[in-house]
N, C-alpha and C positions, 0 to 999 in steps of 0.2 A: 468576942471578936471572931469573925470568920475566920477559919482557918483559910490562907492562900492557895490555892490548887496547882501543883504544879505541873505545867504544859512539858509535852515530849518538844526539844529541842533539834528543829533539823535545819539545815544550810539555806543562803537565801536562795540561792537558783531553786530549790523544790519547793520554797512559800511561795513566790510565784509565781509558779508553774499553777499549784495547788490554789493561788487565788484567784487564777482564770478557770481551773476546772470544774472545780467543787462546785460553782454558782451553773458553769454550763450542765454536767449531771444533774440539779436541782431544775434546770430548764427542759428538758426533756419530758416529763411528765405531766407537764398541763397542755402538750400540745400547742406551744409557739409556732412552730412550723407544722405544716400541711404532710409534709413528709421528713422523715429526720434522719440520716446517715452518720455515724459521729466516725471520726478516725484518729488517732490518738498515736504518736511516736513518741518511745521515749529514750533519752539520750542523754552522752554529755552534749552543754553547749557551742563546745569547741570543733563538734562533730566527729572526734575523732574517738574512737572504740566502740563498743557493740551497741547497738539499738535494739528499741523491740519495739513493733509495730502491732497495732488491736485496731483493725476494723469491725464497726457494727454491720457490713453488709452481708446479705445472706444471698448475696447475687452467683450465679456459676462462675463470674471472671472470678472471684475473690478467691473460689475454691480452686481453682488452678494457683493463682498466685500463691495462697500457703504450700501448695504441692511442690512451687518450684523453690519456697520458701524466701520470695518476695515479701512476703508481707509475714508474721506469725501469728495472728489470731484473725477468725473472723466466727459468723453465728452460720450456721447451715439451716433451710427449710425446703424439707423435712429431714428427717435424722437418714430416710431410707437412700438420701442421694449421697451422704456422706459412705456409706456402705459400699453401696456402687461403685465411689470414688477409690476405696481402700481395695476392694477387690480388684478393678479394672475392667468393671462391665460397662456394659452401655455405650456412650459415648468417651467412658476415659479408658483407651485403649491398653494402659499401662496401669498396675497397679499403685495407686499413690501415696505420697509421705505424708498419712494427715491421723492424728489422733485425738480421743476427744479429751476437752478437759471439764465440764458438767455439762449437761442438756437442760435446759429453760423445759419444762413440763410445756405442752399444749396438745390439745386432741383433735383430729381433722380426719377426713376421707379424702381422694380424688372423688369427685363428683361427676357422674356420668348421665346425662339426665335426655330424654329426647321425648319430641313432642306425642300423644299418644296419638296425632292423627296420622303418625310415621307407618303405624304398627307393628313397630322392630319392638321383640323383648330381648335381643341379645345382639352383643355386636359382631357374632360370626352371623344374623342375619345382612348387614351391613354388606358383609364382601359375596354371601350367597344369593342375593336380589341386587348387587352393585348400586348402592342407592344412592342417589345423590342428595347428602344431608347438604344441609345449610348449616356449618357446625361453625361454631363460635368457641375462639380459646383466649386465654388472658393475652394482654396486649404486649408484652412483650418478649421476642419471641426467644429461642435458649435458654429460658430457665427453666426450674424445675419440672411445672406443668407441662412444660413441649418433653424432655425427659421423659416422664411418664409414658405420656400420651404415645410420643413414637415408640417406646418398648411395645406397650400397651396394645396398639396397632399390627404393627410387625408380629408378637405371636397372634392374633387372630389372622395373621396373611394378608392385608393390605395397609395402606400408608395413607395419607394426607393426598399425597400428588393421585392416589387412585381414585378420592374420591372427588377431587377435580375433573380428573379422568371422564367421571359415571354423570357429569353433568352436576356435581354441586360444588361446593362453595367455602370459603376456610376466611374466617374473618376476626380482625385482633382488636378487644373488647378491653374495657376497665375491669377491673376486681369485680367480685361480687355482690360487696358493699355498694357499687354504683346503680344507678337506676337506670343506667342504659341499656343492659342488655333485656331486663325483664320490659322495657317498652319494646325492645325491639321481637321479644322472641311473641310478644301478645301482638303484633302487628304482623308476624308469620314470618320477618325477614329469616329469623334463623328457626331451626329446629331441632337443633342440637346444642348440649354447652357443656364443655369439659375442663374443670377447676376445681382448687380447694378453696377454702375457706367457704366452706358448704352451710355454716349454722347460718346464714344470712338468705339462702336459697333454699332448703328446704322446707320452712313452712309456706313458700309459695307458690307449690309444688302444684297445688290446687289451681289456683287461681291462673296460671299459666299453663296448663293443660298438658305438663310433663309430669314423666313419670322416671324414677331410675334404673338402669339396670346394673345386676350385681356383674360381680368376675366370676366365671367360670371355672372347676377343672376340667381340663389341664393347665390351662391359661394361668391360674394361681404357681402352679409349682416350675411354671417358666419363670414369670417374674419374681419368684424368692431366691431361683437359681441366680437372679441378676442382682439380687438384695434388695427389688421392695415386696419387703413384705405383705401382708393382707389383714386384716383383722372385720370385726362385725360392728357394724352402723347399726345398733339397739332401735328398736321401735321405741321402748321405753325412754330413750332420749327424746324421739322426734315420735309423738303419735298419731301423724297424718301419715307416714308409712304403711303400706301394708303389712309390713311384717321384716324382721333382721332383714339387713341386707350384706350381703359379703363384698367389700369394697377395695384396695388399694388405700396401704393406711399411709397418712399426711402427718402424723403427729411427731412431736420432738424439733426442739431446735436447738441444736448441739452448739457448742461453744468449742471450738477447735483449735487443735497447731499443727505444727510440725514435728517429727521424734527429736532436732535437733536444739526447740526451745529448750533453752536456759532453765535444768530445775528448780533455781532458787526463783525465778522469775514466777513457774507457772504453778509452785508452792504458796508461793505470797498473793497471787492473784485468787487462790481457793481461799485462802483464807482471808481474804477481801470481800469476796462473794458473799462468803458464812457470814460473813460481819454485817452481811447489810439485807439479807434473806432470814434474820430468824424470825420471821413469820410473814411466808410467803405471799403475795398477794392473787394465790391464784387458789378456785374453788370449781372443780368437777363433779356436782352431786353423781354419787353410786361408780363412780371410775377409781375408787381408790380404799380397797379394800373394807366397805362401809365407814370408810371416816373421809369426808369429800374437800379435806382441806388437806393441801400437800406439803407433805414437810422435805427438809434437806437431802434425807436419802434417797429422792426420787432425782434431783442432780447425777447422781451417779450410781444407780443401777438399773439393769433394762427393768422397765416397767410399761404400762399401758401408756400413761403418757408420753413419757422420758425411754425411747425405745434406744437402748445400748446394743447395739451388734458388732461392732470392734474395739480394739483393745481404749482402754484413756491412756494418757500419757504418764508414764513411771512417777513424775511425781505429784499429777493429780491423782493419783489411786493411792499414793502413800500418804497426799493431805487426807484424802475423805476417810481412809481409813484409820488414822492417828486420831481423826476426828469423832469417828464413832458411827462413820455413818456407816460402810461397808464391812459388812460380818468376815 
């Protein structure tokens, strides 16, 4: 006779709670929806005493909201604007309350790309012949890509409104993944396009008659000053390149709070994590030390993919490392 298994016993408000959620995280991954945002509060149901709030959104509002500790989790993209955020560059004037508690591995560039019949190879040619691109940026506007792009701008010495200015054009596109901007930039509307999720756009590089240009120094050691860092776009990744390219790096999506989350809260949600990560579903051949499968201690420590520049939060750096993950 089978032995009877015995189940952990918990209250009914948390079955459920957990019988509506467990099946929606189990929804998420075959792609139900076209786009998918989850946002999750947890609480008593009487509403009275503390909550704790986890957004999936990696939008700029969210990251002010944990600043003001509106909300306590959300995911940041990329890791370099949660930096920004902690320092006080850029657009957040003020240094803000935000710590990580793992980063999702993934690997990106800003993508800087302009047509070769432009014949800019840098974009301090841009403000030194005042050129009026046709430039094209993701559609909507405030997030991280516009972030970038205006630092980005600004140390080469002109803006968006300059290059309106010089007789061109600033126009808001779908992602990458969408086919509209490569009809349009093959029809000559645009001739510029400035975006990540660049593995979608570079082997079309040909066939669309762009070419990238890298970052520069000084330009590089302005924008580390502000916290995004740089790193190198491999030929060996993409080998229609001509050769490395030194870019504005896109990679990392942090998992964040506030210093004031609840340690037992952001203890248990690492070890939530662990629970459901022991073998990651994510593979970067040649980015991860000769072995292209990423295991837990790239959650929390800076790495190539999982870029760490400010502190995690006291008690996620206490789980990963009771955990084993961090030396």
């Amino acid at each position: 006779m089978t032995e009877r298994q015995e189940l952990p016993v918990i209250n009914p408000v948390a079955a459920r709670s957990l019988f509506v959620l467990e099946p929606i995280a189990d929804m998420m991954q075959p792609r139900i929806f076209t786009e998918i945002l989850a946002k999750v509060q947890i609480g008593a149901p009487s509403g009275k005493g503390p909550t704790f709030t986890a957004s999936g959104s990696s939008s700029i509002e969210a990251l002010w909201q944990v600043g003001r500790h509106e909300i306590d989790m959300a995911v940041a993209n990329p890791s370099a604007v949660l930096t920004m955020a902690y320092r006080g560059a850029g657009p957040f004037k003020e240094p803000m309350d935000v710590r990580v508690v793992a980063t999702i591995p993934s690997i990106d560039w800003l993508g800087i790309a302009v047509a070769e019949s432009t014949g800019l190879n840098s974009l301090a040619e841009v403000k030194e012949r005042k050129f009026p691109l046709k430039l094209s940026l993701y559609e909507r506007p405030g997030e991280s890509q516009d972030i970038y792009t205006d630092a980005l701008f600004a140390a080469y010495g002109f803006s968006l409104d300059d290059i309106v200015s010089w007789g061109g054009s600033v126009s808001r596109d779908p992602g990458l993944w969408i086919e509209d901007r490569y009809t349009r930039a093959k029809a000559g509307e645009i001739d510029a396009i400035i975006d990540e999720g660049i593995e979608w756009f570079i082997p079309r590089l040909g066939e669309l008659g762009m070419r990238l240009l890298a970052v520069e120094e000084p330009i590089l050691a302005k924008m580390a000053a502000l916290g995004l860092h740089s790193s190198v776009l491999p030929r060996k990744l993409y080998p229609n390149l001509p050769g490395d390219i030194v870019s504005l790096d896109f990679s990392g999506w942090p998992v964040y709070t506030h210093s004031a989350a609840p340690d037992h809260i952001i203890y248990a949600f690492c070890r939530g994590l662990e629970s459901r990560m022991v073998h990651p579903p994510y593979r970067w051949a040649g980015f991860h030390d000769g072995d292209d499968e990423v295991n837990l201690a790239d959650l929390c420590n800076d790495t190539i993919l999982a870029p760490l520049k400010i502190p995690l939060h006291p008690a996620a750096e206490r789980y990963w490392r009771d955990a084993g993950h961090i030396a």
